[in-house]
C-alpha positions in Angstrom: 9.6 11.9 -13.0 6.7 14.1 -12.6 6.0 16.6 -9.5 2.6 14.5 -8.7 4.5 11.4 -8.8 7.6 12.6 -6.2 4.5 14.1 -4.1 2.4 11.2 -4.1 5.8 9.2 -3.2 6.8 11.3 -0.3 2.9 11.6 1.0 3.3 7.0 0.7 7.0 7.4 3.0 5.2 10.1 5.0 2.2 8.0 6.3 4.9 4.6 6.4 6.9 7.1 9.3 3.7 7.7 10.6 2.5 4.4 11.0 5.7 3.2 12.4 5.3 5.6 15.4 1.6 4.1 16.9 1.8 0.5 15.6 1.9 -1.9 19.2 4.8 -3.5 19.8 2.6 -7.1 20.4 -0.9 -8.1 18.9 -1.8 -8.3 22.6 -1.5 -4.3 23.4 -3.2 -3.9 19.1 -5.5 -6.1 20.0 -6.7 -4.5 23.5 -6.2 -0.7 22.7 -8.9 0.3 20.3 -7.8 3.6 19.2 -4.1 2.4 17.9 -6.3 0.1 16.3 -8.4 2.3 14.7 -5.6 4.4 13.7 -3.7 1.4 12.7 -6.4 0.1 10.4 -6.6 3.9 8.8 -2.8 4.4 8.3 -3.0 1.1 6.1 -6.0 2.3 3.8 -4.3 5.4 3.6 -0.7 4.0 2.1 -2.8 1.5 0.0 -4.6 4.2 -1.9 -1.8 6.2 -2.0 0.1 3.2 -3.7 -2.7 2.7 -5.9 -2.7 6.1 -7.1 0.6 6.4 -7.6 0.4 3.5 -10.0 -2.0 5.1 -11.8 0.4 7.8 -12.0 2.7 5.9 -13.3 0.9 4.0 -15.7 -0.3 7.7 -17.0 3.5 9.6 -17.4 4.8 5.9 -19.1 1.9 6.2 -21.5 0.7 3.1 -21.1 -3.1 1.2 -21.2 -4.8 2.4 -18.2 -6.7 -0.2 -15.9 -9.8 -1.5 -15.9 -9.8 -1.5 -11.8 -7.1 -0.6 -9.0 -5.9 -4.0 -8.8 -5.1 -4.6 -12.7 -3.0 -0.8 -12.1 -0.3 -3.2 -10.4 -0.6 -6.2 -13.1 -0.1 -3.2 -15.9 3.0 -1.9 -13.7 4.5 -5.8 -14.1 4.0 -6.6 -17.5 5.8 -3.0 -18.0 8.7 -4.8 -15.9 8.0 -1.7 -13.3 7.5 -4.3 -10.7 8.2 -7.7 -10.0 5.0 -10.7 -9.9 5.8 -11.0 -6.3 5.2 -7.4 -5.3 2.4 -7.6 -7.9 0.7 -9.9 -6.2 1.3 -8.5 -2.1 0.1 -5.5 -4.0 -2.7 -6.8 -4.6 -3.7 -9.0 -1.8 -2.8 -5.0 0.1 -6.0 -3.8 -2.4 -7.9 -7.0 -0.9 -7.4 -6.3 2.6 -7.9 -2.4 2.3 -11.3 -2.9 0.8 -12.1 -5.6 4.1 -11.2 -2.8 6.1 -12.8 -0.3 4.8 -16.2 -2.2 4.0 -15.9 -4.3 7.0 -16.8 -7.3 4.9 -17.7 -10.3 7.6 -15.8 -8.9 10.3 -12.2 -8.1 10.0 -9.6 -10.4 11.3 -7.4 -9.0 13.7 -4.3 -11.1 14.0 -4.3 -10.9 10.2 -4.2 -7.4 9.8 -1.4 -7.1 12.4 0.5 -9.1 10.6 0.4 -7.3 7.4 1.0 -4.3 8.8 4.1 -4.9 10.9 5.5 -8.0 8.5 4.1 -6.5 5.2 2.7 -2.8 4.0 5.7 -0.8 5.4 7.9 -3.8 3.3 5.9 -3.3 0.1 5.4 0.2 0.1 9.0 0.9 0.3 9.7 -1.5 -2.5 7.5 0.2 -4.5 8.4 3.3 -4.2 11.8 2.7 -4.8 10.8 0.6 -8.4 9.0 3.8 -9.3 11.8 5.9 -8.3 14.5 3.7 -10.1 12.7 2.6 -13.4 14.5 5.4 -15.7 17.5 5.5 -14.0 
């Protein structure tokens, strides 16, 4: 595995550890305390562009077809048995949500996001990672 992709992988468990520290224990205290929002909202764009770069990454030292967009990145990763359809697809819906976020596209549900990143990103990210770290062993 190459240098870039063991860096990009610890920077993705890096900012997981970091978002496990500030995210509220109740989407009453996330949904009242702006800041930890804020931050909240930032760690998740941060581990979802991480994770998309690191597929690219991947897709790059494999030698495979690079993507037309970020999301087709984790449908190139599948078909290369990298990663399963169902983290494909959580993967993607991550790519979704970061871009709502970001973009602020019609207002950005809270209760969802909370729910994706205490139920989902720290999940998926770790999966990930460890597919990428596992696929030549």
């Amino acid at each position: 595995m190459s240098a870039r992709i063991d860096a990009k992988t610890a920077q993705i468990e890096s900012y997981c550890s970091e978002l496990k520290q500030i995210i509220p224990e109740d989407f009453e205290e996330y949904e009242k305390n702006f800041e930890k929002r804020a931050a909240c909202e930032r760690y998740f764009e941060k581990i979802v562009e991480a994770l998309v770069d690191l597929a690219y990454l991947v897709i790059k030292d494999a030698g495979l077809k690079m993507p037309e967009d970020d999301k087709e990145a984790f449908g190139i990763l599948r078909k290369s048995n990298i990663i399963s359809a169902n983290l494909e697809g959580r993967l993607k819906d991550a790519k979704g949500m970061r871009n709502i976020i970001a973009h602020e596209y019609g207002g950005i549900d809270d209760k969802l996001v909370f729910h994706a990143l205490t139920d989902e990103i720290l999940d998926d990210a770790q999966e990930f990672v460890e597919r990428i770290q596992n696929r030549k062993k």
